[in-house]
C-alpha positions, -999 to +999 in steps of 0.1 A: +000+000+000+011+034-008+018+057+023+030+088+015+046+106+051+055+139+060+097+140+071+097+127+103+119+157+115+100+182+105+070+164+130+098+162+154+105+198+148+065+211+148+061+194+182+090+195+200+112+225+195+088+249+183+052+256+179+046+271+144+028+302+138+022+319+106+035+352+101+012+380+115+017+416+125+007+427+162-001+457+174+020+471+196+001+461+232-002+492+260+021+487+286+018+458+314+039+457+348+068+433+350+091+432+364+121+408+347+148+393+367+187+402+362+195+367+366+186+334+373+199+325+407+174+294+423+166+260+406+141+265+381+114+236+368+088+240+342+059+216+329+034+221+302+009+200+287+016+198+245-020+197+227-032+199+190-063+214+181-077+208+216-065+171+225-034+162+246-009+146+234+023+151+250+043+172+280+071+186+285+094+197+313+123+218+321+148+221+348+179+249+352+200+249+380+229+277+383+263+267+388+291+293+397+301+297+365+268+292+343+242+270+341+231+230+333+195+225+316+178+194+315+142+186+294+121+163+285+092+155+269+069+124+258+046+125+232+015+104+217+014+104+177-013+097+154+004+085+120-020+073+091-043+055+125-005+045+138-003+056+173+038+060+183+054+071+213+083+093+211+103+106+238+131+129+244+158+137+267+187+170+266+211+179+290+233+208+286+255+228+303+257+269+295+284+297+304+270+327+323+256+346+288+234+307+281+258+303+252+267+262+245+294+248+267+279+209+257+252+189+255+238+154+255+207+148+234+183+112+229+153+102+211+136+074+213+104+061+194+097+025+193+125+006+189+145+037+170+172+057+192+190+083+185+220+100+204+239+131+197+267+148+219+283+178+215+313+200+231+322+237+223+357+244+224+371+279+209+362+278+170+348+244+168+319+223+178+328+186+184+301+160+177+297+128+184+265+108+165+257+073+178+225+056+162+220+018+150+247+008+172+272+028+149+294+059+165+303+083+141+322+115+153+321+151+134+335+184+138+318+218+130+337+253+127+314+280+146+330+315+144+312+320+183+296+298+210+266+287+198+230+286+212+204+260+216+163+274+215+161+258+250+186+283+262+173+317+247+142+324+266+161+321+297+186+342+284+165+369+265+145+379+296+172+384+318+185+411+293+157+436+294+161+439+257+142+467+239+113+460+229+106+460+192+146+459+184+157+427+167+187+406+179+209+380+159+221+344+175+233+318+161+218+285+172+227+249+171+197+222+166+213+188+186+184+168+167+197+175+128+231+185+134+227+219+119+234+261+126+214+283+118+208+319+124+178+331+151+162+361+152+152+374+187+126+401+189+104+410+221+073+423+211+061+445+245+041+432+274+004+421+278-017+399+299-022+365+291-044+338+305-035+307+319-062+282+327-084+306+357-055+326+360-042+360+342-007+369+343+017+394+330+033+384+302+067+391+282+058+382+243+089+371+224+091+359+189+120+339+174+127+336+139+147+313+116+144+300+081+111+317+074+094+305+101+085+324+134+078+312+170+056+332+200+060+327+234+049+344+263+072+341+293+062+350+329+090+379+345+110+350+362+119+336+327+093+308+327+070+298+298+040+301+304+024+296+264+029+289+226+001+285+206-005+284+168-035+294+148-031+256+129-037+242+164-004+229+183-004+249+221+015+246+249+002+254+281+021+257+314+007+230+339+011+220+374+036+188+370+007+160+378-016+177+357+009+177+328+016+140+334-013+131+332-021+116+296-043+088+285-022+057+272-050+037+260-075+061+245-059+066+208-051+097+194-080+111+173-061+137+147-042+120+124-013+146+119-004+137+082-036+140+071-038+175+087-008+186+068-020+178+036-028+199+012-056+194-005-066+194-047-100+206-065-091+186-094-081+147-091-053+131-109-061+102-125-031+074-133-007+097-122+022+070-130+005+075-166+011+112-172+044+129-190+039+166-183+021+185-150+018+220-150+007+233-115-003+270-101+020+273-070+009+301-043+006+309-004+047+310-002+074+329-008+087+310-042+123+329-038+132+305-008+131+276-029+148+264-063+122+254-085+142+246-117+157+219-113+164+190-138+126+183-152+114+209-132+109+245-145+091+277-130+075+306-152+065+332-124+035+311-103+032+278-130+052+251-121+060+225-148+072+189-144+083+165-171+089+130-162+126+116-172+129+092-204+153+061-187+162+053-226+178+087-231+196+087-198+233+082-203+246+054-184+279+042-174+306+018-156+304+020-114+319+035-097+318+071-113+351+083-112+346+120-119+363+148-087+326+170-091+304+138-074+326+138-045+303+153-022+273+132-034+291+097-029+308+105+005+296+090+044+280+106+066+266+106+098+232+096+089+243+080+052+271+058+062+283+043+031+318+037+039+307+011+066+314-025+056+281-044+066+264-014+043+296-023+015+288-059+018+250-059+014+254-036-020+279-067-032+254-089-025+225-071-042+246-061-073+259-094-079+287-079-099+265-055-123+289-028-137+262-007-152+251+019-130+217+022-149+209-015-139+225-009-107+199+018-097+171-007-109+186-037-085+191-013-057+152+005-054+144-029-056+159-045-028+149-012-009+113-015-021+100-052-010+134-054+019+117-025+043+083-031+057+063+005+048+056+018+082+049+051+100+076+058+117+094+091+138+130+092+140+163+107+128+166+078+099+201+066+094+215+041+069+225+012+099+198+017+117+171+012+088+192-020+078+184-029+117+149-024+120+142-032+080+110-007+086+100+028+078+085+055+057+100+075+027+124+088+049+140+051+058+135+044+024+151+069+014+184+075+031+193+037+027+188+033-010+210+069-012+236+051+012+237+019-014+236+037-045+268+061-029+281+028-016+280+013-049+299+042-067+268+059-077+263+096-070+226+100-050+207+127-028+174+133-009+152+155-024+122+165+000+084+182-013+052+171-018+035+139-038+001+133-047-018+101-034-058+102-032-070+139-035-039+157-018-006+164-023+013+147+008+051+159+023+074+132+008+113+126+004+127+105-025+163+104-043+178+115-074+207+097-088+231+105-115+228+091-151+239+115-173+216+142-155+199+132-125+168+115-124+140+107-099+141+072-076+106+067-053+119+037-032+089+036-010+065+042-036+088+015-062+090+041-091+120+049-115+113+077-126+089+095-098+055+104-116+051+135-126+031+144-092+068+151-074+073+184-068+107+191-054+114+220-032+144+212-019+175+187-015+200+175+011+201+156+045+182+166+075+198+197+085+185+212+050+151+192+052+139+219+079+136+245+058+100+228+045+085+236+077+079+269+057+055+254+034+032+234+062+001+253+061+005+276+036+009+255+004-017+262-018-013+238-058-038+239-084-037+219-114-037+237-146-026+210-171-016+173-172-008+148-204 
């Protein structure tokens, strides 16, 4: 069965680290008593209850305790998923440890979800930032060159309202996400002061918005530096809570909103055969279409019209594996999440090539293997090559990185593209591959397709620290189909 699924980070992202907003302009708010604290100098511990569009499904808590010469913070936060009727637990842990300014000293982050666990620790030493990835039983160590001490999100509320910042002024940090390895750059603004109510209770309230790759975060934050809401208008909220009543979270009942099929977006006119059509042409709106590179191979973009060409595999330009050529370097290298240098990963692409030179073929073996070897299932993690060969499960993520990992592994240049595909009436949030032969051409490995049908619209490429930037898209997306052949 067909099961298109939106990137598991960016669910990870929506529910965990952030609560997206869409971008709106506030009035400025009259003035409301508060008094802000110079520093934190007591233990501090926070819970909230997570809930979308009304019903719980996860909490969250946070402890900071000084230290003489900073600060350590510990979270965590459990969460019930509905995936395509799947319910999934997913939990998370982070420990870090912060100089006297909250900027990263180190930190100790975990995920697990089912049977999937992820690990990632980190060190800041002057100029660099030392990682060490451990996931599917494999360690893999990296090293990252930061101009200044980075910041993670769960240290910049804490530090923004110690600083009485002006209101209305904007202020630069750069951030480091533990869950996808990547910086980026966060924009701090506080907005001015208002009431705010929590449950019978109103409060004064310090409202600061963050904002990084096109997407902005509110919270409201109580003058000891303590959360007390984020809400969104497409129904994720977080609500502060006493600890019990934050706990407190039904484990049988199941989860009623299925949160793919909320992210959907949905299509006045159906597509018949899709798999049967050669050209698309699509009317693209609600987004900023600079932020993403549209033409790309067989896609091209005249102002709002998107048009998509499938590939012809008998005009592709094949040749001997492995690809020898300097300019594929980057697209046939490890990594941290593709391992493709590892020997069981090098063994298993033997075995499935069974000696085939021809990197057109080779492809074809490869999808494959992936296609009826990995059981199609829901599934929330941070997907890398070893552990998918583990678990042999997942969705188009799993899919994904480990036919990319065999294709590299087999001398065959291969990336993940991430953006929509249609199934059933709406355009889903997908990631497939493209593989080099001659130009480079579409792979579906969880939907068994080479080429992708024409209904794959790519936004965007590259592993998970680039995937994020699609989180601008989720509830603004807007297609409409204006011809199909």
């Amino acid at each position: 069965m067909k099961r298109p699924l939106i990137i598991a980070i960016v669910l990870f992202w929506c529910l965990m680290n952030i609560l997206l907003i869409r971008r709106q302009l506030w009035a400025p708010p009259p003035p409301v008593p508060l008094h802000t604290v110079a520093a934190i100098n007591e233990p501090m511990e926070e819970w909230w209850g997570i809930y979308y569009r009304g019903e719980k499904i996860g909490y969250a808590a946070q402890k900071i305790n000084p230290e003489p010469d900073g600060y350590s913070l510990q979270s965590s936060s459990t969460l019930r998923l509905n995936l395509l009727g799947t319910t999934q637990t997913v939990k998370t842990r982070l420990e870090m440890a912060a100089a006297s300014n909250w900027a990263l000293r180190q930190f100790d982050f975990e995920l697990h979800s089912n049977d999937i666990r992820f690990l990632a620790r980190g060190k800041f030493t002057v100029g660099r930032l030392q990682l060490e990835v451990e996931s599917g039983g494999h360690r893999t160590e990296k090293e990252l060159s930061v101009s200044q001490p980075p910041y993670l999100h769960a240290a910049l509320k804490p530090y923004i309202v110690t600083q009485n910042l002006e209101p209305g002024k904007e202020q630069l940090f750069p951030v480091f996400d533990p869950s996808t390895l990547s910086q980026q750059i966060t924009t701090v603004t506080v907005e001015g002061r208002e009431h705010i109510k929590i449950g019978s209770k109103t409060e004064p309230a310090l409202r600061i918005r963050q904002r990084f790759k096109g997407i902005s975060v509110v919270s409201w934050v109580d003058g000891k530096g303590k959360t007390l809401k984020e809400e969104s208008p497409t129904g994720l909220s977080l609500i502060r809570q006493r600890p019990e009543e934050a706990k407190a979270l039904t484990q049988t009942r199941p989860v009623s909103l299925d949160l793919i099929a909320q992210t959907a977006v949905p299509l006045e006119t159906p597509i018949v055969d899709p798999g049967q059509k050669n050209l698309l042409k699509l009317r693209l709106s609600g987004f900023n279409l600079a932020h993403f590179s549209l033409n790309a191979g067989r896609q091209r973009i005249n102002e709002d019209i998107l048009e998509i060409k499938r590939e012809d595999l008998s005009r592709v330009r094949s040749y001997r594996i492995p690809i020898q050529e300097a300019r594929f370097a980057s697209y046939l290298q490890s990594t941290p999440f593709l391992q493709s240098d590892h020997p069981q990963i090098r063994a298993l692409v033997q075995r499935v090539l069974e000696g085939e030179s021809d990197a057109l073929k080779a492809v074809t073996r490869i999808r494959e293997w992936v296609y009826h070897g990995l059981v199609k299932e829901p599934t929330v993690s941070i997907p890398n090559a070893l552990e998918v060969l583990q678990t042999k499960k997942g969705d188009c993520n799993e899919h994904t990185v480990l036919f990319n990992t065999m294709a590299r592994a087999g001398g065959i240049p291969a990336k993940t593209v991430v953006g929509v595909v249609y199934l059933r009436g709406a355009f889903y949030y997908h990631a497939w591959s493209e593989v080099w032969l001659g130009e480079w051409v579409s792979v579906d490995s969880v939907l068994n397709q080479f080429p992708a049908d024409v209904t794959h619209i790519k936004f965007l490429e590259g592993e998970i620290d680039r995937q994020i930037d699609i989180l601008q898209l989720i509830g603004k997306l807007k297609i409409k189909v204006v011809e199909i052949s």
